[in-house]
Structures are given as structure tokens and as C-alpha cells.
C-alpha positions in Angstrom: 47.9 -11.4 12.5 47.0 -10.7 16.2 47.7 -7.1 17.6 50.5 -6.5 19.6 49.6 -7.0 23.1 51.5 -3.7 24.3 48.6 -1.9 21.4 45.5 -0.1 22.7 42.0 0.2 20.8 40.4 4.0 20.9 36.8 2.7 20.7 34.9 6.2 20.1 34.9 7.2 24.1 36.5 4.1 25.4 40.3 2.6 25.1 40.8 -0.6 25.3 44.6 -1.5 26.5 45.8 -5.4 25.5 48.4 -5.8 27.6 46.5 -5.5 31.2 43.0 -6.1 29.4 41.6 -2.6 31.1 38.8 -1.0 29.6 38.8 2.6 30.3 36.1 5.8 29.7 37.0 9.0 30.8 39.8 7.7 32.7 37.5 5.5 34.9 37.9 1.7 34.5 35.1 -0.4 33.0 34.6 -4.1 34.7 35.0 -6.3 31.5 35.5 -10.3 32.4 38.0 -12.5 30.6 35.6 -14.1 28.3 33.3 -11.3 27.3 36.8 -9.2 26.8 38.0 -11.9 24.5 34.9 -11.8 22.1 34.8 -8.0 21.9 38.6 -8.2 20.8 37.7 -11.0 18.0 35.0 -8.8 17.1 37.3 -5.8 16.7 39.8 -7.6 14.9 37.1 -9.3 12.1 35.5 -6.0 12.1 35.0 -6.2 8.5 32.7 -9.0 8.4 29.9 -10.8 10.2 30.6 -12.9 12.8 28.4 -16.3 13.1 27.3 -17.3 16.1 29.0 -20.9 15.0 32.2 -19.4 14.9 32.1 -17.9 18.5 31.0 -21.3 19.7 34.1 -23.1 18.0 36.6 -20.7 18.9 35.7 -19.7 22.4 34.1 -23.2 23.3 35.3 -25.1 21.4 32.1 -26.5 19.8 30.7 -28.0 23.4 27.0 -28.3 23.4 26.0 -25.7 25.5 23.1 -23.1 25.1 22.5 -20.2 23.1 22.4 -18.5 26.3 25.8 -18.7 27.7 26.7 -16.5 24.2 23.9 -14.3 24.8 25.3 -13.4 27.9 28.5 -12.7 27.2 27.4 -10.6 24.2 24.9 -8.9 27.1 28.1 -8.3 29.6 30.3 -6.6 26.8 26.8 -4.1 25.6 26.5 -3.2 29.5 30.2 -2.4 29.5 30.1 -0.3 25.9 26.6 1.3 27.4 25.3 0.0 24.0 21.7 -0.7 23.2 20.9 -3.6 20.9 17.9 -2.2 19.4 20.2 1.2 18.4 23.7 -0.1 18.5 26.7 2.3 18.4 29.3 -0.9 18.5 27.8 -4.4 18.1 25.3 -5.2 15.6 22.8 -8.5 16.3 21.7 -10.2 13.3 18.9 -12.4 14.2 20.2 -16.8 14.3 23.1 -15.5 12.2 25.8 -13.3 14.4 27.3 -10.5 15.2 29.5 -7.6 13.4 32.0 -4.8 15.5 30.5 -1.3 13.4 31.7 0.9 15.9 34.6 3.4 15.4 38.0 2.2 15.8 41.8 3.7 16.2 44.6 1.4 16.9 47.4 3.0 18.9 50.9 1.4 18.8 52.7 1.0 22.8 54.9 4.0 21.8 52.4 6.6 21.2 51.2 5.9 25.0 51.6 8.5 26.8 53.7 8.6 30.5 50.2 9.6 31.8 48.2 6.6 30.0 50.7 4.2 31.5 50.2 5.6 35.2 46.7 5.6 34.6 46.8 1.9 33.6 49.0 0.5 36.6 46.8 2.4 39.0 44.1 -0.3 37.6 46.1 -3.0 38.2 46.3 -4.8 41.9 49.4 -6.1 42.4 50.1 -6.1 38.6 47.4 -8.7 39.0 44.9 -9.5 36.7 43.0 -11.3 39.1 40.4 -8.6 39.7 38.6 -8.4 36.6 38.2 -12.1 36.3 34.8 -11.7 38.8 32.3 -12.5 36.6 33.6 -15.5 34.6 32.1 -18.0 36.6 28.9 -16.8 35.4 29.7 -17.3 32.0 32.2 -20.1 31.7 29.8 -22.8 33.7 26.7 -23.9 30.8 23.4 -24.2 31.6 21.9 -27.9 32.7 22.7 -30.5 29.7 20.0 -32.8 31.0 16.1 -32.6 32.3 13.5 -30.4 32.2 14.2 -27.6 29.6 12.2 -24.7 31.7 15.5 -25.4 34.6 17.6 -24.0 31.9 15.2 -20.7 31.4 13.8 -22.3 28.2 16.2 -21.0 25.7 16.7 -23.6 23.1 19.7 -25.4 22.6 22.7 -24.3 19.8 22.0 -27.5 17.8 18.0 -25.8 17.1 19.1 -23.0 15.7 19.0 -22.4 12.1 22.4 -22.9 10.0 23.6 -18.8 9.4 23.5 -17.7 6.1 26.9 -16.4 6.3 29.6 -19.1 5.7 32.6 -18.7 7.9 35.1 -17.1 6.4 38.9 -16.3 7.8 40.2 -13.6 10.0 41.3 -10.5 9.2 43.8 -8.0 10.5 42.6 -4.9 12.5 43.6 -2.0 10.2 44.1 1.8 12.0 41.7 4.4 10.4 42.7 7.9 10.8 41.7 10.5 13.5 38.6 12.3 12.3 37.7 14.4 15.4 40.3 17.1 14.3 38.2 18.2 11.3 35.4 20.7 11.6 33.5 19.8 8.1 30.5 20.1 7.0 28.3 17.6 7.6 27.0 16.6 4.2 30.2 17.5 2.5 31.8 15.5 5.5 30.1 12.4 5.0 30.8 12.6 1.2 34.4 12.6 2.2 34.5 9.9 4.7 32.5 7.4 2.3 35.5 7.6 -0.5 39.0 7.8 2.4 37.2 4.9 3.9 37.9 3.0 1.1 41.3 4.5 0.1 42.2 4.0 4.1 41.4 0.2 3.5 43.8 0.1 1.3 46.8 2.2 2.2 46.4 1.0 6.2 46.6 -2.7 4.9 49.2 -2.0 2.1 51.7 -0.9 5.2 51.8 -4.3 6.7 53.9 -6.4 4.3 54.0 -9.4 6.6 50.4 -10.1 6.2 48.4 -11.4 3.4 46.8 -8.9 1.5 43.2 -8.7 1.4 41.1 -9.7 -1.9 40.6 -7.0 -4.3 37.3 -4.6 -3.6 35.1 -5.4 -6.5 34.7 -2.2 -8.2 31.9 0.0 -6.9 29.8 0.7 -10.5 26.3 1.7 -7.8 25.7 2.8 -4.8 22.1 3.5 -2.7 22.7 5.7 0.4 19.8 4.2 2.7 17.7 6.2 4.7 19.5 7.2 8.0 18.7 6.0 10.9 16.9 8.9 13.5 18.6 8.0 16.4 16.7 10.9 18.5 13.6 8.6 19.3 12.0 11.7 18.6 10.2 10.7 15.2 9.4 14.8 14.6 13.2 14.7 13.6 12.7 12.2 10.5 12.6 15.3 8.7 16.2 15.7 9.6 17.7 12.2 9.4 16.1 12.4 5.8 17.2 15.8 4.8 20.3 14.6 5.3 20.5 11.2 3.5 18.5 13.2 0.4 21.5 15.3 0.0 24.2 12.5 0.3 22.1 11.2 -2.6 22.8 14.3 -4.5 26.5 15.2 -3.2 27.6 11.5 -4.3 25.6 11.9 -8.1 28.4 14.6 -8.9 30.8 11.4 -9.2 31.5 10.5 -12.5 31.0 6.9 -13.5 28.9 5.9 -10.6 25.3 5.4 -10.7 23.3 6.8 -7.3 20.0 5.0 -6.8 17.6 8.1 -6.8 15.8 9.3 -3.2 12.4 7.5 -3.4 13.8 3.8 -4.2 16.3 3.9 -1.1 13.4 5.6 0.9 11.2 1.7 0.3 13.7 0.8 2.7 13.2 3.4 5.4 12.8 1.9 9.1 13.5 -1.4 7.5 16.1 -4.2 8.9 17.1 -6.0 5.4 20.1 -7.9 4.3 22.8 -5.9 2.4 22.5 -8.5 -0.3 18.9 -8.5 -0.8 19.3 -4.5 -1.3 21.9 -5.2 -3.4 19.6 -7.9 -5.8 16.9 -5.1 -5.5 18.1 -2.2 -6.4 21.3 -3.5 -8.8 24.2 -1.7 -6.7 27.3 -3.0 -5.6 27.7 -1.1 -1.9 25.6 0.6 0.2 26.0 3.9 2.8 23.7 3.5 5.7 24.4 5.0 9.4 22.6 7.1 12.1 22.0 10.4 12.9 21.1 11.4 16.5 20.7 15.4 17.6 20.5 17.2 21.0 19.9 20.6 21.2 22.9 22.0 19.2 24.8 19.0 19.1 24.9 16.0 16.4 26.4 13.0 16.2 26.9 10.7 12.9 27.8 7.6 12.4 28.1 5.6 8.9 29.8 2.9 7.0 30.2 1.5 3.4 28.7 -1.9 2.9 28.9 -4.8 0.2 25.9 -6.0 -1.2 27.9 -9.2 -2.7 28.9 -10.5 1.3 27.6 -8.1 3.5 31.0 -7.1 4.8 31.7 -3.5 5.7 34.0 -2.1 3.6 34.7 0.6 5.8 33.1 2.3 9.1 33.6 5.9 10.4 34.1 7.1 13.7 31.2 8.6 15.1 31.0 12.3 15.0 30.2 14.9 16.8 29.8 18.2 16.2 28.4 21.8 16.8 25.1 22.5 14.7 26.2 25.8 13.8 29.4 24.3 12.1 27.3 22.4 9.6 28.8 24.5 6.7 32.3 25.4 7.8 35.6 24.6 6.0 33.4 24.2 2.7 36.8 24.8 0.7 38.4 22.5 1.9 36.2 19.3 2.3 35.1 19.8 -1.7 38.6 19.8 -2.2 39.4 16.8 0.2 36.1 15.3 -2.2 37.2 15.9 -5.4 40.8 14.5 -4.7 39.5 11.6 -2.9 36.7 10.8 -4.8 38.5 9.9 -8.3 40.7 7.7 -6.7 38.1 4.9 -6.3 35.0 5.7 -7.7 35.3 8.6 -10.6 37.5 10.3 -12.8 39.6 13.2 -12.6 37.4 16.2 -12.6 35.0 15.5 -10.1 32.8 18.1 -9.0 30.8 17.9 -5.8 27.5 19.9 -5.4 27.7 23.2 -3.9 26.9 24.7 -0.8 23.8 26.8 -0.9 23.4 28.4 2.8 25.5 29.1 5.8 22.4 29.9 7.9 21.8 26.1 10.0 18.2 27.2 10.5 17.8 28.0 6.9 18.7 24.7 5.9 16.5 22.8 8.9 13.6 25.0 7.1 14.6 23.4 3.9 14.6 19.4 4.9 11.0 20.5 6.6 9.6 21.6 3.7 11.1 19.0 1.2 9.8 16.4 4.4 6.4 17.4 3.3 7.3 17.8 -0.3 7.7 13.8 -1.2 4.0 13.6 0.5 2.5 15.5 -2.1 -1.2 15.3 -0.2 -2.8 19.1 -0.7 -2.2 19.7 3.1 1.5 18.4 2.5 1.8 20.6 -0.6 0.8 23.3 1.8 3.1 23.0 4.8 6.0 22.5 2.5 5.2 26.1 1.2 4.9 27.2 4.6 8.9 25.6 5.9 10.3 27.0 2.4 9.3 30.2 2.7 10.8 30.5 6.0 14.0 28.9 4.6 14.2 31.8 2.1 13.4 34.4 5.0 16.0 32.8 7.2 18.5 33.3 4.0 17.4 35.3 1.3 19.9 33.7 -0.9 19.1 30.8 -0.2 18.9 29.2 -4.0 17.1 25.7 -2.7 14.6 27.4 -0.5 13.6 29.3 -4.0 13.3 26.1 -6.0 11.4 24.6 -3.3 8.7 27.0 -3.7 9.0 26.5 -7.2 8.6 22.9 -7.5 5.3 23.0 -4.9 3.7 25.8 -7.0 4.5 24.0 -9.7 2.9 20.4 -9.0 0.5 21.7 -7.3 -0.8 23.5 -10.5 -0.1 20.3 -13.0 -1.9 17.8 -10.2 -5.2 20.4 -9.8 -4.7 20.9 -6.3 -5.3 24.6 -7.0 -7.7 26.5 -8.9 -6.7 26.7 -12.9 -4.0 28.8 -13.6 -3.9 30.2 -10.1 0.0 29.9 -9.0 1.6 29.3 -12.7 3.4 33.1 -11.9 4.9 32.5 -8.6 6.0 29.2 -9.6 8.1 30.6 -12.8 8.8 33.6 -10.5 10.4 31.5 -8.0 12.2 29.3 -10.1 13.7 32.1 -12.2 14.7 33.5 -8.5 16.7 30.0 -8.0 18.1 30.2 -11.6 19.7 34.0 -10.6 21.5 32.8 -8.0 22.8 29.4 -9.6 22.2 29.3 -13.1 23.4 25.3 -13.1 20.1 24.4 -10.9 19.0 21.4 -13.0 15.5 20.9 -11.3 14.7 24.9 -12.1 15.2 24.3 -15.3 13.0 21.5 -15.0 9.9 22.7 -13.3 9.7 25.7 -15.6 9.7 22.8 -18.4 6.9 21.4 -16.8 5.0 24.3 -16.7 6.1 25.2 -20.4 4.5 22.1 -21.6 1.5 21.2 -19.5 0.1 24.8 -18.9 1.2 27.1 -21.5 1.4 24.2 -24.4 5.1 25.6 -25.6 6.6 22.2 -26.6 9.8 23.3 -28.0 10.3 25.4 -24.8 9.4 22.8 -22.9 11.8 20.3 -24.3 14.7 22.6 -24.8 14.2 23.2 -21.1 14.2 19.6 -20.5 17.5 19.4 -21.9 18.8 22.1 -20.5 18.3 20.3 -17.1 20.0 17.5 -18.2 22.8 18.5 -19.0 23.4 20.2 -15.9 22.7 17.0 -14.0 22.2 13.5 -16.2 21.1 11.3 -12.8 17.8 13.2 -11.5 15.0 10.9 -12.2 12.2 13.4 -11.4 14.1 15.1 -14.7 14.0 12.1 -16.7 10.6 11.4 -15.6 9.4 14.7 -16.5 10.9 14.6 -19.7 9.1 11.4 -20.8 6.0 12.7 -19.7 6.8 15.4 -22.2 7.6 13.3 -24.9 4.7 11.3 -24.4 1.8 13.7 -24.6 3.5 14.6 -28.1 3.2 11.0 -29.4 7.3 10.4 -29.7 6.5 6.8 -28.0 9.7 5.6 -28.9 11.7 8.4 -27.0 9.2 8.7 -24.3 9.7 5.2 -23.5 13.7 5.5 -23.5 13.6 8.4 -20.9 11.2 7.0 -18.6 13.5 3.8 -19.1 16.6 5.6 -17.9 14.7 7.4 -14.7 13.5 3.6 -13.2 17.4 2.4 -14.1 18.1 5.3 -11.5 14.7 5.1 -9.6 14.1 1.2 -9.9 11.5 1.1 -7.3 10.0 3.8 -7.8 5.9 2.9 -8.8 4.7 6.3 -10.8 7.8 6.1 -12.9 6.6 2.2 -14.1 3.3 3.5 -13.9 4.6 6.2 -16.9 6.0 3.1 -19.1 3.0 1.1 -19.0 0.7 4.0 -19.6 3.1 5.0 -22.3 2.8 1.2 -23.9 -1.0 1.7 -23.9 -1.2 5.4 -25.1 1.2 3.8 -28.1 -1.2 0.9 -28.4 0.6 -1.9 -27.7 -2.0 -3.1 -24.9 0.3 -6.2 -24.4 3.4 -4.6 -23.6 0.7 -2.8 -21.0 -0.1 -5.9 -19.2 3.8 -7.2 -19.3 4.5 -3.8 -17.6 1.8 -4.3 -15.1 2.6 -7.6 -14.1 6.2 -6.4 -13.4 4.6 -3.9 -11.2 2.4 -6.4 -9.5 5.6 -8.6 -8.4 7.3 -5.4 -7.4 4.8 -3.8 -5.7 2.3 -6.3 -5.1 -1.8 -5.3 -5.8 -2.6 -1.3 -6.5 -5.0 0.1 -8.1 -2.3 1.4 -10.9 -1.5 -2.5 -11.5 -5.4 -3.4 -12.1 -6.3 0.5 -13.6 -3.7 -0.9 -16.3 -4.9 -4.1 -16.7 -8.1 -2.6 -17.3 -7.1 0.1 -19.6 -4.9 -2.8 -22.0 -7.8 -5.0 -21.7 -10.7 -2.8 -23.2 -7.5 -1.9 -25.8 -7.7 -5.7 -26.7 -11.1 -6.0 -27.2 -11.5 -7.8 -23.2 -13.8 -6.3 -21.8 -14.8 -8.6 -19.4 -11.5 -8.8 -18.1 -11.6 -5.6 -18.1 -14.3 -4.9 -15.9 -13.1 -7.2 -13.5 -9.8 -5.2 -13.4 -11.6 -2.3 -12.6 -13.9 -4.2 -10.0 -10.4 -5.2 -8.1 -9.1 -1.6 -8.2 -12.6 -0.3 -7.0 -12.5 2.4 -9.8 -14.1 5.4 -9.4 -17.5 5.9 -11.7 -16.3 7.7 -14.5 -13.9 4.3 -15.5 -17.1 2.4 -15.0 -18.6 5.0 -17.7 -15.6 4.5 -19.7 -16.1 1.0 -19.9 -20.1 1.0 -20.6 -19.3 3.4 -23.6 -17.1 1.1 -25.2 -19.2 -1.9 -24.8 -22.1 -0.2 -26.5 -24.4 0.9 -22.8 -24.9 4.1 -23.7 -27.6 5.0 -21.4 -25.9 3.7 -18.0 -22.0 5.5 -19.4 -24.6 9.1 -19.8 -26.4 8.2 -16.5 -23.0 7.9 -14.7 -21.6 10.9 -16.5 -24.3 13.4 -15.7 -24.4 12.3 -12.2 -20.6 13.1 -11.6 -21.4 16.6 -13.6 -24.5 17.7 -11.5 -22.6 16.2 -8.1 -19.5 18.4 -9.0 -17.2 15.1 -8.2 -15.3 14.6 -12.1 -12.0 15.0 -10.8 -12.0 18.3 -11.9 -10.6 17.2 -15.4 -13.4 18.7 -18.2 -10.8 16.7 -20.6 -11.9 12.9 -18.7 -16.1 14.1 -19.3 -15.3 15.0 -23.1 -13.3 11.8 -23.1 -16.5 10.1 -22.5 -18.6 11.9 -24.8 -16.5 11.0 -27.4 -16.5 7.3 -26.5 -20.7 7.5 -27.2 -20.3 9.3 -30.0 -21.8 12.7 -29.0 -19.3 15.6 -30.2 -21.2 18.6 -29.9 -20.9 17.9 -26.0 -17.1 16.3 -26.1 -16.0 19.3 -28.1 -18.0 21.7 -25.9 -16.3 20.4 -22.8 -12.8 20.4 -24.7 -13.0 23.8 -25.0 -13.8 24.1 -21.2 -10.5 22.5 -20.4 -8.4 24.6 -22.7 -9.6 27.7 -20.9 -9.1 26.1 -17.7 -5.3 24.8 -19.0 -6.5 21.6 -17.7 -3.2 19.4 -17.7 -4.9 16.5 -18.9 -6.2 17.9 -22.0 -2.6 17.4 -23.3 -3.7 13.4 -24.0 -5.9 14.5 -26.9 -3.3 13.7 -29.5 -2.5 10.2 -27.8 -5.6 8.9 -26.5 -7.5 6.2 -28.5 -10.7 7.7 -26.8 -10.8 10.7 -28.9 -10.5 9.0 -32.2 -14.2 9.4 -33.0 -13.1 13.0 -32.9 -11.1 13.4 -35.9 -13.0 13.3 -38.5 -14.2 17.0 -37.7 -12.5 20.1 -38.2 -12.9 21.4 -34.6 -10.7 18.6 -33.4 -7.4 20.0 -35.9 -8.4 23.5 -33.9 -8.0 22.6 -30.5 -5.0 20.6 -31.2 -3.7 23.9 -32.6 -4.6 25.6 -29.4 -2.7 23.7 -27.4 0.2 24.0 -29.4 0.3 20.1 -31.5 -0.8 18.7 -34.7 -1.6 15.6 -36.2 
């Protein structure tokens, strides 16, 4: 069903009135021809869906032969008019030979909320009550190019019929819908977002539900998963990613608190970051049934956000908010209220009754900016990332000494830091328990605390129970982190419990699906268990996922050698270009002794073994020298060396446990056979 012509559009800064086709902005009229005018209106009103290029052509030209052109223009006339650019677009979307899609914000306004000073406004506009004046342009678009001749007298654009088919099948019209008036709430932005996501689909409903004269629409197929895709920066200021991502991190998080609905995890959605992909595709990629994706643009203290909610079956938006804008400073106001206006919006569509949402932790704006810096640098994990992270953090926590995140930030980079040897043994295992024991004081339901000092527990100080009952004190705090699940099956693993290793690191890739160090963990857990050709399955997977890396052919290498291969093997490591202690890895199992102690006492004397006294006693063992495997075993135990942990698991070692020593050290680091 058409609007009413006496309706007007509020299109973010512009209304649209129907009756006198006037665009207006600030009061000022905005030259919009005929044609261009009645494209923008059929854009409004299928808002919800792609528009093909075919169906333009049918309906407004009725299919003539003309060139691609004449629509590009028109589509160029109404993007002058909005001010919109088609690289960043605020209100019509381009999707390359396919169409176009209205994502702008939208308020329908019936004739009788118009205001005596709207309609004096609009007749000044009008000449006459003419109509006449706005028509100036049309010429330019209503005459086609040449149909004849040389192409380059037609500008060389090809003609419609040489276009690809769309991959969107034409599908029928539907009715504009009102959403409500956002701009009188002052929320917080994270919590804000979180809100808008759920009403948007409530307001699909309830807006459509009011018009009983129409059809209704088709039922929205339930939403079981969602992946919130990076948002856009909108700045052009690429120093501000740290921002746009801060921000999509925590939508991640706030939208995990819903019950019954699955959240792709941070650093799946992030493979998508700067990317222009199909909603469907996501959707085949990731297993979700909608996705949140948007903009984010900031000036000085002012921000403006933009977002809707998108199928992954069709591609149609389920809903699209109104641009926002807001004061910096009023990130975290009204906090009450929005987890309120959450929780009792959020069960209506996508989780049951006692929704939670996650807290605030910090009124203080450049607190929190601190924060998305140094979690920015965080998800790099280089040692000069590790170390500018610490810097941003511990400014967040002297911006707000409160500040529970800032405190697990520092936590968390202490802690990997020590587990990855990126600082000298034992060197920051203190402040990293001290910070996260700060975090845990001020919210004792901090899941990721909990799982740091679990970490740390196991991998450093060898206290296995600990470690585990810390795992599990994470999850129950929060069951959809995959950095806890991932952690946890790294636990389970060094301790041999294959089986339940395998089923954690199984549920943090059904929540982080593309994630590679968390497929990397299965297939090294299938090889630690010695089932060399689950290995291989597991790294082929990874190879159609990820394409060639050097974890792909380091596994191959590693199941190969397991299978007796070992000239496969060694061409595995030749594709990975291994470093030279996997090269003395494989010479000790094929029997070259001299070349594996050649290469080994090289990387000694050069100082270049990875700093891991475990991998050189690994390699004694494999040549069957134990006095200098167990001497160098003992070396990583007093260094805590995090790999030394694989002593129980590793088929490398087996030559090992014959003697007495090896039940000792085993003891020491808090395991038995």
C-alpha cells in the first residue's frame, strides 16, 4: 500500500513532503526532479529489501533498452540532493550489477501531525501551487543515450542487456512502516545500541500489526545467531579504528548476556573487518541467522551511529536505526534505564525472561577510550603490542581507579605475556595475579579474571586442580567466551584428558568458527592423543578455511612423522619453511643423529632456541641421550617454562620413561603418569 500523499518522510536531517514532492533540510528546499524523486520514494517504501537494478528499469521505464547510465544518473541526482557519498553511504547503499537498498533512518509522519508552521513553510516552496519548478532537470534524465552507432558517443557505458542477471530475485513491495523517535533518549551508547537492535525488531512487528488493511509480512525466522560485524570508522581517520572496534567488541559482549542466542565471538567477525561481503555468504560462514553491522563516525566530542539488523537467509534488513548523535560525555548516562529498556525488550524476541545485560564499568569517557586503546593493541599480541596495551590500560585505571576492565586488562597482558615468553621467566606472574585479583574486588562475576589467574595456576605454578576449578569458575559466570573455552582445553590437554580437551576446544570454534589458533588447539590436540589422522583431517579443514600457513603444513608435518611419513613429512616442513630445530626433530626420528646434534648445538651456542629448554630436551630425547634431555628439563622447570607442561603428552619424551628421574619431574610440575 502506497503512503498517503498528504504524509511526509523525516529522513534523518531532511523531510520529504508527498503531496507537493518538496525536499526540505533545515527549512531550505532541496532541488529534487520528478524521476530521481520517484525512485528515492520506491526505495523508501521497499526499504526492507534490495532493490535490482531490473526492477527500476521495469517500473520506471518500463523495460526500454536504454543504458545503464540513465539509472546511474538518477541514482547520482538523488545522492547530490541527500549529500550522500557512495563509497560511505548514510542513505542509499550500491551493490555492485545487483541494486540498490534505502538503509537510512526513516519516520513517517501522518498530514495531521504537520504543524501550521510546516504547511507555511511548504506553500512558500511552491510557485503558483505549481509544481512546474522542480521538474528542471528531467530532461536530462528522461531522454536515453544514442540506441545506435559508435558506443564511445554514448560515453562507453555498456548497455542494460550486458549486465550480469542480479542475484537477488525480485520480490514484491512492501509497506513503509513508522519507527519510533529515538533522538529523545540520552543512552549510552553500547547499552543504546543493545537496545535498538531488539525494538527494531519488536517495532517491525507492532508498526505493521496496526495496519489491518494490508497483508501481513512473512514470519521473521527465528534469530538462533547473531555476529555483530566490525563497525564501520566513518572518521577517515584510521587512528580511530581503535574506537569503531572498541565499540563493536563490547556489542559482542552486551548481546552474549541473552539467553538462547549464540554471539559469534570477537576475532571471527573481525575476518570481516573493512570487507564488502554478502549478508548470505556471512551467514554460510559463520552459521548465524542475522547480522548487526553499522558506522561509527566522531568529531571532537560528538558521535554519530548508525546500524541495522540484517538477514543472512535474503539479505533484507530487518530493521535500521536512525542515526544518532550524541555528546561523548553522555556515553554512560541513563544506565538504569536502558538495562531496563534491554532486559524487557530483549526476551521478547530473542531470550527468555531473566535477561541480564553486562554492566557498566566506568563513567569517566576517557577512561573507557584508554580501555578500547589498549585492548586495540591487545588482539595484536606482537611484544611491542603487548607493550602499548600496558601503557593505554594503565592510563584507563588512572583515569578511573575503579575502573574493573582497565584492571583485567593489565591482567590478561601480564599474563600472556608471561605464558608466550615475551618476558623474562617468572618476571610479571605477581602483577598479573595482583591485577586480576584487583578486577575480581570490584566485580567478583568477571569471568576472564577468573580465567587468566587459571592460566597462570596451570602453566606457571603447575596447580591443576586450581587451575581447573578456576576454569569453571569462569564459566559459569559467562558460558560464551571462547578465549575461556579455549583456555580451558589447553588445560585439559597438557593433563592428557584428550577426550574433554577436545569437547571444549570444540565448543570455543562453535562460538569462534574462524578463529585459526583455536583449530590449531584441535588438531594439535588429535596428534598429542595420537591419532595422526584425525591431525591431517583437522588440517585440511584449516587449509580450506584459511588457505596455506605454516600451522596447516607444521601439522601435516607433525601427523606425518606420527605415521611413520617421513618424507611427507619433511616436505611439509620444507612448505612451512620451519625453523631448524623441526628440521632437528625430523633428522632424530629418521635415525641422523649427527646432523639433528649439529643443528641442536648450533641453536644452543647461537642463543636462538626459542627460549623453550623443554623443545632442546625434546630433542635429546628423540636421539636417545637422557643425561642431557633430563639436564635441560630441569632447566625449564626452574625457568617455569610453559612448555615443559607437554611432558606428559608428547610422544617425544617416551624414550624418557623408563627412568626414574622422568616420574620426578612430572611430580614437580604437579602430574603423574
Amino acid at each position: 500500500m502506497a503512503p498517503k500523499a498528504e504524509s511526509q518522510f523525516l529522513l534523518g536531517e531532511y523531510r520529504l513532503i508527498l503531496d507537493t514532492r518538496v525536499l526540505l533540510r533545515d527549512g531550505q528546499t532541496v532541488r529534487l526532479p520528478k524521476r530521481p524523486y520517484q525512485v528515492l520514494l520506491y526505495l523508501i517504501e521497499h526499504r526492507n529489501r534490495l532493490v535490482t537494478r531490473q526492477e527500476l528499469f521495469d517500473h520506471f521505464w518500463d523495460g526500454k533498452d536504454i543504458y545503464e547510465e540513465t539509472l546511474t544518473k538518477c541514482i547520482g541526482v538523488i545522492r547530490k540532493a541527500l549529500d550522500d557519498d557512495s563509497a560511505r553511504p548514510r542513505f542509499i547503499e550500491t551493490r555492485y550489477a545487483e541494486g540498490y537498498r534505502y538503509i537510512g533512518s526513516f519516520e513517517e509522519i501522518p498530514a495531521s501531525d504537520s504543524s501550521p508552521s510546516e504547511a507555511e513553510t511548504i506553500e512558500s516552496f511552491r510557485p503558483n501551487g505549481a509544481n512546474a519548478s522542480f521538474l528542471t532537470e528531467e530532461e536530462l534524465l528522461e531522454n536515453p543515450a544514442p540506441t545506435g552507432g559508435d558506443r564511445a558517443d554514448a560515453g562507453g557505458f555498456a548497455r542494460r542487456d550486458e549486465i550480469p542477471t542480479p542475484l537477488f530475485s525480485e520480490a514484491q513491495p512492501l509497506a513503509p512502516r513508522s519507527v519510533r523517535n529515538s533522538r529523545k533518549l540520552a543512552f549510552s551508547l553500547v547499552s543504546l545500541l543493545v537496545a535498538i537492535v531488539i525494538c527494531g525488531g519488536v517495532l517491525f512487528y507492532a508498526r505493521r500489526s496496526r495496519r489491518p488493511s494490508e497483508p501481513r509480512p512473512q514470519a521473521l525466522k527465528p534469530i538462533h545467531a547473531l555476529a555483530v560485524l566490525p563497525l564501520k570508522n566513518l572518521t577517515g581517520d584510521p587512528e580511530r579504528d581503535f574506537f569503531s572496534d572498541g565499540i563493536t567488541e563490547s556489542l559482542i559482549t552486551q548481546l552474549s548476556k541473552a539467553e538462547n542466542l549464540q554471539v559469534i565471538s570477537r576475532s571471527s567477525v573481525f575476518t570481516f573487518k573493512n570487507k564488502e561481503i554478502d549478508p548470505r555468504e556471512v551467514g554460510r560462514q559463520l552459521g548465524v541467522d542475522a547480522i548487526l553491522e553499522g558506522g561509527v563516525r566522531q568529531n571532537k566530542n560528538e558521535i554519530w551511529l548508525d546500524v541495522r539488523l540484517v538477514s543472512t537467509t535474503d539479505g533484507h534488513i530487518l530493521w535500521s536505526s536512525e542515526e544518532h548523535k550524541r555528546k561523548l560525555r553522555d556515553i554512560f548516562d541513563i544506565q538504569d534505564e536502558i538495562s531496563c529498556h534491554v532486559a524487557n525488550n530483549l526476551q521478547l524476541l530473542l531470550c527468555g525472561k531473566d535477561a541480564e545485560v553486562a554492566r557498566r564499568y566506568t563513567n569517566n569517557t576517557e577512561a573507557y577510550e584508554a580501555y578500547l586503546k589498549g585492548r586495540y593493541y591487545w588482539y595484536k599480541r606482537s611484544q611491542g603490542d603487548m607493550k602499548e596495551a600496558l601503557k593505554f590500560f594503565e592510563e584507563s585505571v588512572a583515569k578511573d581507579p575503579n575502573y574493573a576492565l582497565g584492571y583485567l586488562g593489565l591482567a590478561e597482558t601480564y599474563g600472556i605475556m608471561q605464558i608466550n615468553r615475551q618476558v623474562p621467566p617468572n618476571s610479571v606472574v605477581a602483577q598479573a595475579k595482583l591485577y586480576a585479583q584487583k578486577a575480581l574486588r570490584i566485580d567478583p562475576t568477571l569471568a576472564r579474571a577468573y580465567a587468566i589467574e587459571a592460566m597462570l595456576a596451570g602453566f606457571i605454578e603447575w596447580k591443576w586442580p586450581e587451575s581447573e576449578r578456576l576454569c569453571q569458575q569462569a564459566l559459569a559466570y559467562d558460558s560464551k567466551d571462547s578465549y575461556i573455552y579455549g583456555w580451558y582445553g589447553n588445560i585439559l590437554l597438557a593433563q592428557g584428558r584428550f577426550g574433554e580437551a577436545e569437547a571444549a576446544l570444540g565448543r570455543a570454534q562453535e562460538l569462534d568458527p574462524l578463529k585459526a589458533s583455536i583449530a590449531s588447539s584441535l588438531g594439535e590436540t588429535y596428534c598429542y592423543a595420537q591419532q595422526p589422522d584425525r591431525c591431517i583431517e583437522q588440517a585440511q579443514k584449516m587449509l580450506q578455511t584459511f588457505g596455506q600457513s605454516a600451522d596447516v603444513y607444521r601439522l601435516l608435518a607433525w601427523a606425518n612423522a606420527e605415521k611413520g611419513d617421513y618424507a611427507e613429512s619433511l616436505h611439509n616442513l620444507d612448505k612451512y619453511h620451519a625453523d631448524k630445530l623441526s628440521y632437528a626433530d625430523y633428522y632424530a626420528q629418521v635415525g641422523k643423529q649427527t646432523e639433528a646434534r649439529q643443528l641442536i648445538e648450533n641453536e644452543i651456542n647461537a642463543g636462538t632456541y626459542n627460549n623453550s629448554p623443554s623443545g632442546v630436551a625434546k630433542y635429546y630425547a628423540l636421539m636417545g641421550d637422557k643425561e642431557k634431555a633430563f639436564a635441560w628439563l630441569e632447566r625449564a622447570c626452574d625457568e617455569h617454562d610453559t612448555e615443559v607442561v607437554s611432558l606428559k603428552i608428547d610422544s617425544a619424551f617416551a624414550p624418557l620413561q623408563t627412568d626414574a628421574r622422568y616420574d620426578a619431574i612430572l611430580r614437580r610440575i604437579g602430574m603423574s603418569r
